[in-house]
N, C-alpha and C positions, 0 to 999 in steps of 0.2 A: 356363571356356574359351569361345571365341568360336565364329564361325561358320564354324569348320572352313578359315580361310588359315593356310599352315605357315610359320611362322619361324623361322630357325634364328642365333640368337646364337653369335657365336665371339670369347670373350673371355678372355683368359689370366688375368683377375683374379678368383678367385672372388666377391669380394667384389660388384663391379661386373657378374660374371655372375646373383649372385643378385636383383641390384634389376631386371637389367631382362628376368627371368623372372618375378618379382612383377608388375611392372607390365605386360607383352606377353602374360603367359598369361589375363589378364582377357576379350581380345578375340580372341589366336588360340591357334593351336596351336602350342607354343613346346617347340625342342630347343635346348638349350646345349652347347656344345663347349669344351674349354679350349685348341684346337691346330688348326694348319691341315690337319695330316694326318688327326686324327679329322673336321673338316669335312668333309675329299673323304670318309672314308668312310663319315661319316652324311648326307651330301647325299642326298636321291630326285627324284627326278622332281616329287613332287607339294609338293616346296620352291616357296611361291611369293618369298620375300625374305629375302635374308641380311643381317644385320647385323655386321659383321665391325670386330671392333678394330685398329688400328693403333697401334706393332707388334705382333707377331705373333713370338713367341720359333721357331727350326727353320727358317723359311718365308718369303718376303718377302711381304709384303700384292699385289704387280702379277701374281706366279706366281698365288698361289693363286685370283685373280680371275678369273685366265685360264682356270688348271683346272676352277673352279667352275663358269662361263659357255660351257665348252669343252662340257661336258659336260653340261648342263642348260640349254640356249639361252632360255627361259620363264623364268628365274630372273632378280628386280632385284635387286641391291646396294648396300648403305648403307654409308658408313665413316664410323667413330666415334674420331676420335683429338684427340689433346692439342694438336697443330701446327696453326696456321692454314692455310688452304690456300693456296699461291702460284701463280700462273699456269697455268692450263689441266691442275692435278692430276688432276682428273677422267677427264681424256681417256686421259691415259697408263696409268692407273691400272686404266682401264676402269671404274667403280663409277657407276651411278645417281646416287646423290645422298651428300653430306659432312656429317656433324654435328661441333662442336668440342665437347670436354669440357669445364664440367659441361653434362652434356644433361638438359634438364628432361622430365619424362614426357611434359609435351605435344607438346614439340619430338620423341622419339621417336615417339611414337603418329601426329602429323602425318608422320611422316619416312614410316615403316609403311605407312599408309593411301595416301601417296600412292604410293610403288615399288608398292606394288597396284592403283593406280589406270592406274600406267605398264603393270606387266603385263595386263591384261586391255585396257589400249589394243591391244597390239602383240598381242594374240591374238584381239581382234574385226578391228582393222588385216586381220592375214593370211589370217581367213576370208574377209573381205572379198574380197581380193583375189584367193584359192581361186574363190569362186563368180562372179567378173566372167569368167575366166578360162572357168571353164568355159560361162558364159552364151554367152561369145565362141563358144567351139569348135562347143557343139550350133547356135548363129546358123550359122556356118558351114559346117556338115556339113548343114543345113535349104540351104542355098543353094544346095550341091554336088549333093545328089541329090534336089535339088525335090521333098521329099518334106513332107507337110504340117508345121504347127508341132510341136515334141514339149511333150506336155503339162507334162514339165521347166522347161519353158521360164517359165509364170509363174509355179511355184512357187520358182522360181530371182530372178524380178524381184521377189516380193516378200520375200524373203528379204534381196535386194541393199539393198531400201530398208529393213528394218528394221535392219539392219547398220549403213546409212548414220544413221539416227538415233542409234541407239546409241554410234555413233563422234565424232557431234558433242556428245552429252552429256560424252562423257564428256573431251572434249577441253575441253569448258569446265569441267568437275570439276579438270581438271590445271591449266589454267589458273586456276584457283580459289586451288588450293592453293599453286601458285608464286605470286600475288600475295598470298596469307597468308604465304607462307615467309619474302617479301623484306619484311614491316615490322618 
């Protein structure tokens, strides 16, 4: 098992559930589902990427996206189905990123890596933005009651800049990876 990222496959094929348990449990921590109601009720918090087949027998694949995403906002979404995609499915669909069946290991493991790469974007993204915010308010309450710097204050700006680093790596990682996805 890998370095402790949670995946959670939801594929009504046992078949097709168990190849890509073999191959996902190498690198993460991998739960299978065969149903969209067992998903919602094995989803946690500490999901960091769904891999969800399309269809999806009980359920439509855009609900359960919805519920899944409703309900765990940190969590990316991958969809793995037999249909080519046509115009702007993604968006309606709500899901991170499209695989067409057959999916080769590396096309998944690349698929994986990157929705992990998107989630920890959007969760350095938001601390980001946490600690500007706040950098603002104590600037501001420093101005209001003239009172000296608060030592917060550069433990907060270099926080901002290591953030800022980290955000532009890893924006070139994504960017990486979408210029591998598209040859």
């Amino acid at each position: 098992m890998g370095d402790g990222n949670r995946v959670l496959v939801v594929e009504d094929d046992a078949e097709h559930r168990a190849v890509y348990d073999r191959v996902l449990s190498e690198f993460y921590a991998v739960s299978t589902v065969a149903s969209g109601a067992t998903a919602v009720e094995t989803m946690t918090d500490d999901t960091d990427v769904v891999v969800l087949d399309r269809p999806l027998p009980e359920l439509s694949v855009a609900r359960l996206v919805d519920e899944l995403t409703n309900r765990h906002h940190d969590c990316c979404v991958g969809l793995v189905t037999r249909s080519e995609p046509y115009f702007d499915v993604t968006r309606w669909l709500g899901v991170d990123d499209y695989l067409v069946k057959p999916v080769t290991t590396e096309g998944l493991r690349d698929t994986v890596d990157g929705l992990l790469a998107l989630a920890e974007y959007d969760a350095t993204y938001r601390t980001l933005s946490q600690k500007r915010v706040r950098k603002s308010v104590l600037a501001q309450e420093q101005r209001s009651t003239r009172r000296p710097q608060n030592p917060d204050c550069a433990r907060l700006r270099a926080d901002i800049e290591r953030l800022e680093r980290d955000l532009e790596e890893l924006a070139e990682q994504l960017d990486g990876t979408a210029r591998a996805l598209e040859r």
